[in-house]
N, C-alpha and C positions, 0 to 999 in steps of 0.2 A: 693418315690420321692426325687430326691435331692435336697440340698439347693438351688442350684442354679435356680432350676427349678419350687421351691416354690416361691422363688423371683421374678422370670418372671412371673406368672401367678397373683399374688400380683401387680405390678409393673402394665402390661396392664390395669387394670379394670380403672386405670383414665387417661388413656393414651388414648386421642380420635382419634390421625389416626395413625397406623401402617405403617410402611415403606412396599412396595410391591417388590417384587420377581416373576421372571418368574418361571414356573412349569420347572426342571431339567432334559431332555432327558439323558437317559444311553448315550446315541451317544456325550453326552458331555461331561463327566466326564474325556476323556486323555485329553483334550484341555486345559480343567478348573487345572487338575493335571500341565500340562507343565505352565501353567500361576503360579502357586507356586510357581514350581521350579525353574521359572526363578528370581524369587524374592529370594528366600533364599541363606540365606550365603553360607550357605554348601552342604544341599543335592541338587541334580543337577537331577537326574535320579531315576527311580525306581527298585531300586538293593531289593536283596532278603534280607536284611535287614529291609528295609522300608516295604515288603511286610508283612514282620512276623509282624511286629508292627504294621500295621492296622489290619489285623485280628483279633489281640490279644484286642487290640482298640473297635473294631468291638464289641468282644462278652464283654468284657468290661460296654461299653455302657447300653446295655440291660440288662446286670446283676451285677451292682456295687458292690449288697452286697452278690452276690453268693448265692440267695436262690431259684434260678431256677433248673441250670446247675448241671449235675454231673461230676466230673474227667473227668471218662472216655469218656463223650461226648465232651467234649473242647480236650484235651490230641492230639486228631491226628492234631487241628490245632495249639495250642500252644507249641507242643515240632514238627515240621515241619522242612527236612533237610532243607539246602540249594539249591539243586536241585528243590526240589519241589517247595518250595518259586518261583525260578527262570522259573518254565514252570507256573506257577500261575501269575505272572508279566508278562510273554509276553502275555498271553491270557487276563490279564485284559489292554495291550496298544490298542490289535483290539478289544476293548469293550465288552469281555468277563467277565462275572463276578459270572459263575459259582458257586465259591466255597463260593461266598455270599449271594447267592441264596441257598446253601445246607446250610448253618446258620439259612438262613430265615427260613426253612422248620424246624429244630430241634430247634428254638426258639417255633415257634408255638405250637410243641408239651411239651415243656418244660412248659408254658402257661395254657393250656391242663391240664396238669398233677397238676400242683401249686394250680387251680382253683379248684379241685376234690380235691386234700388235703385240705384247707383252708376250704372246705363246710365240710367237713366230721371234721373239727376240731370246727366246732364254736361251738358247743353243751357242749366239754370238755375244752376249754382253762380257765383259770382261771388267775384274777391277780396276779402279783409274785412280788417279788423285780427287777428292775430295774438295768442290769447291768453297770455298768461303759459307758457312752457313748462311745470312744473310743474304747471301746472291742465289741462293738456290730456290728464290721465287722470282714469278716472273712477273713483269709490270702491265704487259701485254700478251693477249690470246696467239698461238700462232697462225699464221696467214695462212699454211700450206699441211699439206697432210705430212709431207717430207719433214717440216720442220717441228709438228705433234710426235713424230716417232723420235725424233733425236731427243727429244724432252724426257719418253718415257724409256729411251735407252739411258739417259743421264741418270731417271730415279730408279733407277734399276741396276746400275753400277753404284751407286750411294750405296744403296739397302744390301747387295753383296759386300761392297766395302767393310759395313758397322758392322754385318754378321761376322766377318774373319776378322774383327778386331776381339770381337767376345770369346772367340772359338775357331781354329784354323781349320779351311776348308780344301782339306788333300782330294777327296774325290768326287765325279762325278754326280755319287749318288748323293752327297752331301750339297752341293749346287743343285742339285732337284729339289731338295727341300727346303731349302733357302728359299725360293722363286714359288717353291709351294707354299710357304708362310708366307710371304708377301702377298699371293694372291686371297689368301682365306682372308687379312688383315684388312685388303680392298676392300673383296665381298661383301665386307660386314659393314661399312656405309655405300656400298654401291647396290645391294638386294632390296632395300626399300625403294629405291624406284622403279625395280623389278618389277614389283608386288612379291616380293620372297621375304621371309624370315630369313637371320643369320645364317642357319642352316640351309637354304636353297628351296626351303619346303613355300607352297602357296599360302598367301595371308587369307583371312577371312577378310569379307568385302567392309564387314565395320575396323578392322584393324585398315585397313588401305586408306578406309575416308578418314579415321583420325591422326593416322601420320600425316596424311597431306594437309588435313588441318592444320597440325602441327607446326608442318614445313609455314605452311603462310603465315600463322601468327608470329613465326617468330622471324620473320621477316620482317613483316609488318611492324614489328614490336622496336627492333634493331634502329626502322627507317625514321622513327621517332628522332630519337637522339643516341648519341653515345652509350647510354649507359641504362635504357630501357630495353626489357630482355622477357622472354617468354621461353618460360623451362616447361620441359617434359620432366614426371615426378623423380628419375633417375636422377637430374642435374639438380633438381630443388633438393635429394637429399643429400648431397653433396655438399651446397651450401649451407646448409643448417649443422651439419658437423663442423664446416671450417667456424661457425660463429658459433658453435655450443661448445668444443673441445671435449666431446661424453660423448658415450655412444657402446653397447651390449655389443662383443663378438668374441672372433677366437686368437685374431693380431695378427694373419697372416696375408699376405698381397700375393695376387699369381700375377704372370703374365706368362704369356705362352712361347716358348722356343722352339730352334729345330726340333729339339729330342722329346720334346713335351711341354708338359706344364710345371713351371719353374716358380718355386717359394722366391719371390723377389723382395721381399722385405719382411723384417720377419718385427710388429710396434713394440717397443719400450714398454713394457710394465705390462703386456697382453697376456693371456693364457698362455700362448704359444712359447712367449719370450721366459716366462715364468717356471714352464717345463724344462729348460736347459736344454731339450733335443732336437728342435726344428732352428733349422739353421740355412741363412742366406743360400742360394743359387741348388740346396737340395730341389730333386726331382720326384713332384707326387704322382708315384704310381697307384694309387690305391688309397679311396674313400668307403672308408665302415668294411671292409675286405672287398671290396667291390672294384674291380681292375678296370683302371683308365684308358686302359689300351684303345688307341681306335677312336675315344670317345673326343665329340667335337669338344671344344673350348666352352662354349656355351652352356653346353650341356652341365661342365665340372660346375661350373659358376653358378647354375642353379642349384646343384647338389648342396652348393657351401651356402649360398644365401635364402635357397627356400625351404629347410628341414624344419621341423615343427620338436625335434629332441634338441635337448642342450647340451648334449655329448657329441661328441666327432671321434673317429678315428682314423689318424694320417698314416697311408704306409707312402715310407719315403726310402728314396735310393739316395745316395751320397758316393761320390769317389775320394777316396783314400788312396795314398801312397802306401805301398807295405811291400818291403824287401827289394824296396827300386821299383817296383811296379805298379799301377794304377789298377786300382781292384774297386768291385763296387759293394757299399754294404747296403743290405734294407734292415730298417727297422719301423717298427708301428708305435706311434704317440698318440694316448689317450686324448683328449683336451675336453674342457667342459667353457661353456660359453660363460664370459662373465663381464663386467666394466669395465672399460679402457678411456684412459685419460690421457689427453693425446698433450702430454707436458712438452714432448720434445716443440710443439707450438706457443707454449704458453714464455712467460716470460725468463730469463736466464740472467744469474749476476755474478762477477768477481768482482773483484778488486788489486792493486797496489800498491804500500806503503809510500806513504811520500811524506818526508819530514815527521812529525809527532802524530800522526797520523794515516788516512788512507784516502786516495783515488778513487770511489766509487764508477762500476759500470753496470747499467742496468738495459738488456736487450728486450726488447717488446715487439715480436711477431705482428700480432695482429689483436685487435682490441674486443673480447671477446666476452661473452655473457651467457651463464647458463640458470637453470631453476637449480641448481643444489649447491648454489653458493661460491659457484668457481667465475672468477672477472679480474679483468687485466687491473682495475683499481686497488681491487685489495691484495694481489699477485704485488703490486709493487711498495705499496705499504708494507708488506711482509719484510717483503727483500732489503726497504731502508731500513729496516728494523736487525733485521740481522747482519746487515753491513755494520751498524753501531758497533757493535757487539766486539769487531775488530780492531776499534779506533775510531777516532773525530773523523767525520766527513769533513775534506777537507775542500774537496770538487767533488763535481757526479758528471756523467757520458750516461745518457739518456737516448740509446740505439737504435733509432725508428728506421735504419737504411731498407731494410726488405720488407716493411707493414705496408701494407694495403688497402687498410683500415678495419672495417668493423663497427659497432654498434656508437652512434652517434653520443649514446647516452654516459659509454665507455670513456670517450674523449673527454668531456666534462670534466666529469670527474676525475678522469687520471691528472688534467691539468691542475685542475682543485687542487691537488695537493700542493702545488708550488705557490698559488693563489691564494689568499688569504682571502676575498670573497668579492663576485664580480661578476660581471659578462664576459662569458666565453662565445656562445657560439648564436649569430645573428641571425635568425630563419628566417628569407623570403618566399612565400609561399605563391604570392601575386601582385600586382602591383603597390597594392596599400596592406593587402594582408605580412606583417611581419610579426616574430614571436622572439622571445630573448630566453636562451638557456643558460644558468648562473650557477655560479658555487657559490652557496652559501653558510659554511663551514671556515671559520675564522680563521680554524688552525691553519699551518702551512706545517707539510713533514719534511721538507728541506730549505735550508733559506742559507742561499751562499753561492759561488762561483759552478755555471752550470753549462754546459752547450747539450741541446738536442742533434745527433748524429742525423743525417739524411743523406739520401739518394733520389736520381730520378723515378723508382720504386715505389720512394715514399707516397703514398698518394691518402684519397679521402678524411678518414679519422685521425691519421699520425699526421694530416697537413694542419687540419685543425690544431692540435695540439702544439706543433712544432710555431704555426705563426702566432698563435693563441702567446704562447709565454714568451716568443722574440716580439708582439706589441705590446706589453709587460714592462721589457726591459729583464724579465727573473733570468733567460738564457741568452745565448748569442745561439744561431742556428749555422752549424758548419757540416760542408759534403760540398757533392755537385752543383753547381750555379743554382739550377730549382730544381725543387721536386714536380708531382708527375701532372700535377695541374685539373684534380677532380674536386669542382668545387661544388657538387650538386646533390641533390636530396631525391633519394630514393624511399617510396613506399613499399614492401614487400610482403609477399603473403608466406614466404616461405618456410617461416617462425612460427605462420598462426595454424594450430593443429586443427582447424577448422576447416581449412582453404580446401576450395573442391578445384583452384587453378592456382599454378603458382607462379606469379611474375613479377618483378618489378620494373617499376615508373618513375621518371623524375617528374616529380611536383615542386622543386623549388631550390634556389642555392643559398649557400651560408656563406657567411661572413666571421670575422672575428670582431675582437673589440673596437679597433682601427676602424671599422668599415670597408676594409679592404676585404675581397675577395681571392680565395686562391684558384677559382677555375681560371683556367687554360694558362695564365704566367707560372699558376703553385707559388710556395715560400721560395723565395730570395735568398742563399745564402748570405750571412754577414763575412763569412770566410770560406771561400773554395779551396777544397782539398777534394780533388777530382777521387770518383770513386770506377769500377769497373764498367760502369754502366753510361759513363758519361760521354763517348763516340757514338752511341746509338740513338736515333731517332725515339725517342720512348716518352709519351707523357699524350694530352688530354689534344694538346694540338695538334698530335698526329692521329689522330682516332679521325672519322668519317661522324660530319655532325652533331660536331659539339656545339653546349651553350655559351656566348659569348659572358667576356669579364664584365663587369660592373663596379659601382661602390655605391655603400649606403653611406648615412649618420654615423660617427663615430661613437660609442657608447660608454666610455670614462668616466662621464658623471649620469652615473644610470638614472634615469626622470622614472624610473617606473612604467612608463606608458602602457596602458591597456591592461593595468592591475587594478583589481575590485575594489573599495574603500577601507575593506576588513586585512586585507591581505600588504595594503599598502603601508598601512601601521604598523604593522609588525614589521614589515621590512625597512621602515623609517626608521624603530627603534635598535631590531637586531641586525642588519644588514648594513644598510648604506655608511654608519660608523666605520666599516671596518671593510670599506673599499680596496681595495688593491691600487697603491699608487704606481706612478708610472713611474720603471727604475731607471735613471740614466748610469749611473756607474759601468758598467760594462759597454754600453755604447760607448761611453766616452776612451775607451781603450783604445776602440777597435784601428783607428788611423796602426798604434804602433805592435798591435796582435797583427795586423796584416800583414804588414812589412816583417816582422819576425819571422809567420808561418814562410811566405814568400821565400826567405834567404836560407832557413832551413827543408824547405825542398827543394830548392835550386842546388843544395849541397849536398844532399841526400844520392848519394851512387843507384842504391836500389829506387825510388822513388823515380829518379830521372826515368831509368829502366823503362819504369812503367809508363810513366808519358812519351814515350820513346815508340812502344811497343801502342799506346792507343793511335798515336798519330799513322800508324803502318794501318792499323783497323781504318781510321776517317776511310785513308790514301785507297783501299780495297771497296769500301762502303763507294765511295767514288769510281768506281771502275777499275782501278790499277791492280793487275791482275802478277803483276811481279811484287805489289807491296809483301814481306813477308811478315806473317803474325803468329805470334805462338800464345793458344786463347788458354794454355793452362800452365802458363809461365808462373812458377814464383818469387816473388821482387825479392829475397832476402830471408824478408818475413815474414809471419802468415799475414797478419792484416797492417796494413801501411796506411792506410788511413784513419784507424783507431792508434794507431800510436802517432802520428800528428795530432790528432785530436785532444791525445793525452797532452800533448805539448804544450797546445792553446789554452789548454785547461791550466796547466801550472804557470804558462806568462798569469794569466789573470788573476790564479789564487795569491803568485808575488805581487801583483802590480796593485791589488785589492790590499796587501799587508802593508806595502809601502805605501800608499796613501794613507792609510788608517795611522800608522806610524808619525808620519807629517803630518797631520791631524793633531793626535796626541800632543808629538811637540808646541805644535803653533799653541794650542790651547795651553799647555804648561806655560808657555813663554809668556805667552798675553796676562796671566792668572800671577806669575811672578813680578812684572809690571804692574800689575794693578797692587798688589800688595806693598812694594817699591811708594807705589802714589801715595797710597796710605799712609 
């Protein structure tokens, strides 16, 4: 199972209504394709490019980590002329879909075959070392049936491995149900190409044709570009929580174990959390008295996400020590369904004293917008507002390293605040269509020595933001060399509680005031101070069909272009007065901010550690199977990157005073000479 697909199944169990979706007729899929393509920038049609790339999409899908498929059964659709491609696309315009249907059939048996190995292996797999995460995909299908069984003896000593790190497995019978969860875990994307439900049961013939709808649009969807996606309504509610932080339930996540079904997180500020009794790694035996014994996973999960009462009743088992010995207690927790605010994502501040004053740090997840007045904008207005409260800002650490981004219109605005009024964010839509997004809000709520934190992480709306105020000049942007390189514009229906499909499209990329673009380079560090992520392959250049870089116009001295005559006035008299100038003060540091950061991590004992410790990751990422890594090492301190960064933050809050200081003087000097003249 992927990450992403552990997270959705995690994410539903306190999620109490699901967005709904009509069942997908084949006879719809050219209709629903021509609706893409009328949205995307570039592809327009289904040329035998795009064809190759869903299929490959296609079998992709079903086998991410290549422990199905052999070569030779993928081969005839992955190395495919151009010809063929091209009578393959006109047969899938009149709703042919043939050659995805001959997938279906050699998936099935690929399934088949996986099942009968993995049976015939449980008896001999044994725990091993654990290879490098990373290396535990494979680049290539393998060749031989001999060499598909060592694959799935490999993930099959992994998944023994992580279960006796949770829980040690003394007996036999305890290795049975290990290899028995991993199979159920399987089943549950490998039964839709059955035609089964989760549970092993036959689909009805319109649930069959809308998954395999499904399967192909989102294929098809993927072959577009990077970052064009076609969700089944489980994944669109997914996304609409990560960008709303709101959301009715009861705060609790399962996942399923040997022993059962396991409270796996129990949300901050939920019902659950609220009661004081449902507590991490407890085991729910019992919904509304109603015993789980027996009962599949699925089953629980409907229990919790499709009742029509706002009351629940959890009976939970928990082990306690008492008198030296592990005893189990049950107890049953009322809980009634109510709003959950999913703060732990929203944004987080402290601080530092430094001199008469204080350090400002302000952390921002992901940029996020709801109807009941909750947005990463006024989330950090708040927050400078209550850092005042401690002292003079004296710097600020503006934390984008794990944001992802979020609502474009979020980025704006959060810039806004450093901006005094301008162009932030430059829309190309197509070749001549282009739109400018501006703050036009005079005020600024910080004005002084600032760096935006990033990683290679950082990506979409925090890249905006991050290169947005380093072409300012208002911050310096220090982390990893770049961030993750997503510079493109997504329409999405996932927000609109209308949508009868929900997918997003790139229609177009952004720019900043520069005219530079951040797809595929991302922002540029002014000062690299490598962060955890920066050995890994991560960002826009390594995804499969991305949009290339670009630059427009540079937009400093805003011309208005493409505003009304009525709209232009006003923004001639309130607006363009009070442009945002370009700051060079902190650029001009940076020769001797670098060479400072530089000398104090080159001194830094723990810091070296940790370049010590990435280069062992390259050295393994390469092949070298003796590099040794230790991936949950602590350099010292918890974060070594946020405390360099404090550092650069106080070179420039000094180096900002002493000029200002030399300044001061020169002027006194020059003013007591001229009085001299006099």
């Amino acid at each position: 199972m992927t990450k992403n697909l552990k997270i959705l199944l995690l994410l539903f169990l306190f999620i109490p209504i699901c967005l709904i979706s009509k069942p997908i007729k084949r006879s719809q899929i050219p209709t629903i394709m021509d609706r893409l393509f009328s949205y995307h920038i570039d592809n327009k049609s289904l040329k035998p490019i795009i064809v190759k790339r869903s299929l490959k999409i296609y079998i992709e899908n079903f086998d991410p980590d290549k422990s199905y498929l052999l070569e030779s059964e993928v081969k005839p659709y992955l190395e495919m002329s151009d010809a063929k491609a091209q009578a393959i696309g006109e047969e899938m315009k009149t709703g042919n879909y043939s050659a995805f249907d001959q997938l279906d059939v050699l998936f099935a048996g690929s399934i088949e075959r996986s099942r009968k190995i993995r049976a015939d292996l449980q008896g001999t797999v044994s725990r091993s070392d654990v290879n490098f995460p990373a290396l535990s995909s494979h680049s290539n299908y393998s060749r031989t049936k001999k060499e598909l069984i060592g694959r799935l003896q490999h993930k099959m000593a992994k998944y023994l491995s992580y279960q006796e790190k949770k829980a040690p497995i003394h007996t036999l019978e305890r290795r049975r149900k290990v290899f028995e969860l991993m199979d159920k875990k399987m089943a549950r994307l490998e039964n839709p190409y059955l035609a089964q439900s989760s549970l092993g049961e036959t689909l009805s013939s319109s649930t069959i044709e809308s998954r395999f709808s499904l399967r192909i649009l989102k294929a098809f969807a993927k072959s577009l570009d990077a970052h064009t996606s076609f969700f089944s309504a489980e994944e669109a509610g997914e996304m609409r929580l990560n960008l709303e932080k709101q959301f009715e339930g009861f705060g609790v996540v399962l996942s399923e174990g040997i022993d059962g079904v396991i409270i796996s997180e129990v949300i901050p500020g939920s019902p659950a959390e609220k009661s004081g009794q449902v507590k991490q790694n407890d085991l729910l035996v019992e919904i509304d008295g109603n015993s789980l014994n027996g009962m599949p996973f699925e089953t629980v999960l409907d229990l919790m996400k499709k009742r029509e009462s706002p009351d629940l009743v959890l009976g939970l088992e928990r082990v306690s020590s008492k008198n030296g010995s592990a005893e189990k207690d049950f107890t049953r927790v009322k809980l009634t369904r109510g709003p959950i605010v999913m703060n732990g994502d929203r944004i987080s501040s402290s601080y530092e004293p430094y001199g008469n004053g204080i350090i400002a740090k302000i952390t921002n997840k992901s940029f996020y917008e709801n109807g009941n007045g909750i947005n990463s904008e006024k989330d950090i207005r708040k927050a400078i507002k209550e850092l005042r409260k401690h002292g003079e800002i004296k710097g600020l650490v503006l934390d984008l390293r794990n944001n992802a981004g979020g609502f474009l219109s979020q980025a704006v605005k959060v810039a806004g605040l450093f901006v005094s009024s301008g162009v932030i964010v430059i829309s190309k839509y197509g070749k001549k269509d282009v739109h400018y997004l501006r703050t036009i809000d005079p005020r600024t709520f910080y004005k002084g020595p600032m760096v935006v934190l990033t990683s290679k992480l950082s990506a979409s709306a925090a890249e905006i933001v991050a290169q947005a105020l380093q072409d300012y000049g208002v911050a310096l942007v220090v982390g990893d060399e770049r961030t993750f390189g997503k510079g493109s514009i997504q329409y999405q229906t996932v927000t609109d509680s209308r949508a009868d499909l929900f997918f997003k499209v790139t229609v177009g990329k952004y720019y900043t005031v520069s005219g530079r673009t951040t797809q595929v380079n991302g922002v540029i560090a002014d000062i690299v101070v490598p962060t955890q992520y920066a050995p890994f392959n991560i960002g826009e250049k390594f995804l499969e069909y991305p949009l290339a870089s670009d630059k427009v116009n540079p937009a400093y001295k805003d011309s208005l272009v493409g505003m009304d005559e009525r709209m232009k006035a006003w923004f001639t008299l309130n607006y363009l007065p009070h442009l945002q100038k370009k700051v060079s003060t902190y650029r001009n540091m940076l020769p001797e901010l670098k060479q400072n950061s530089h000398k104090r991590i080159k001194r830094n004992p723990d810091y070296q550690a940790f370049l010590k410790n990435q280069d062992q990751i390259r050295a393994r990422l390469a092949g070298d199977a003796s590099a040794k890594v230790d991936l949950q090492a602590n350099f010292g301190i918890e974060d070594i990157q946020m405390a360099e960064t404090i550092n650069v933050l106080k070179d420039m809050i000094y180096m900002e005073a002493k000029s200002r200081r030399v300044s001061e003087q020169n002027t006194s000097a020059l003013q007591t000479e001229l009085k001299k003249a006099s």
